[in-house]
C-alpha positions in Angstrom: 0.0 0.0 0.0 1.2 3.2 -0.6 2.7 5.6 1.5 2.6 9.3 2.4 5.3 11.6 3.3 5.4 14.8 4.1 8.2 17.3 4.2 8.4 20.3 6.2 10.1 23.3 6.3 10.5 23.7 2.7 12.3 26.8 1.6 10.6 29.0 -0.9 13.0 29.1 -3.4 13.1 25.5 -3.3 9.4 25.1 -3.6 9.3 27.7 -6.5 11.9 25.3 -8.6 10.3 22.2 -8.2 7.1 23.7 -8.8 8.8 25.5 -11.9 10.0 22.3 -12.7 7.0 20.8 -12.7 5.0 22.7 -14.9 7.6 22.1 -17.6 7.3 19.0 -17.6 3.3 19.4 -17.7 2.9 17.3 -14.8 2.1 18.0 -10.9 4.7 18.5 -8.1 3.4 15.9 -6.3 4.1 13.4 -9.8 7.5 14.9 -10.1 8.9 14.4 -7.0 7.4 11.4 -6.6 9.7 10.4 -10.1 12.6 12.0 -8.7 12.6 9.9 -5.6 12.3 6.5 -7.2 15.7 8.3 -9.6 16.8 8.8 -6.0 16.6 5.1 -5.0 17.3 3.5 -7.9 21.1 5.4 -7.8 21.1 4.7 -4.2 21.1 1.0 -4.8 24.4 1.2 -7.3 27.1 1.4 -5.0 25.2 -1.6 -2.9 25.4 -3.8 -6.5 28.6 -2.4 -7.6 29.9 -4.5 -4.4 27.8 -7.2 -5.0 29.5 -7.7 -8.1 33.1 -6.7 -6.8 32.4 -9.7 -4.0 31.4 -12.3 -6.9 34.5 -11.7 -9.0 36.3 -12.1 -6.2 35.1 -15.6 -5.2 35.2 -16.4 -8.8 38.9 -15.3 -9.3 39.1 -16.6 -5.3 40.9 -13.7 -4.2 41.3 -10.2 -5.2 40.4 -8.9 -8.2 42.1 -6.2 -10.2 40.8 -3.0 -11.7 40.5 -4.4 -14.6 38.6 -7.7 -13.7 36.3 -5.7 -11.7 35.3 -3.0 -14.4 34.8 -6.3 -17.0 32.6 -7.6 -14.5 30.7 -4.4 -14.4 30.3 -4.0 -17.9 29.4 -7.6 -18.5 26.4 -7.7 -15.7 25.4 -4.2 -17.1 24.7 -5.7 -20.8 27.9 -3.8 -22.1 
């Protein structure tokens, strides 16, 4: 079920922007920033699977891994 937050104490000029920002976009503040934090969490969660996959090469490799393995690694479990 869906939750509600609130935030208080909002400075004006910070208000004015996302409600600026908003309107551009042609959709409410309350759509927008409901957007932004699910951007928020998603980038939140890539240093968390960055060393999930830094911990996998390492088992595979049984040790550490070098730069080089690790960023391979990276690319490979991102599609690139």
């Amino acid at each position: 079920m869906p939750r509600v937050i609130q935030i208080r104490d909002v400075p004006e000029d910070v208000h004015e922007a996302l409600t600026k920002a908003a309107a551009a976009q042609g959709i409410s503040l309350t759509r927008y920033l409901l957007r932004e934090l699910e951007n928020l969490t998603q980038r939140a969660q890539v240093p968390h699977i960055n060393a999930a996959v830094v911990r996998q090469t390492q088992a595979k490799v049984q040790g550490h891994a070098g730069r080089d393995k690790i960023l391979s690694a990276l690319r490979e479990d991102r599609g690139g």
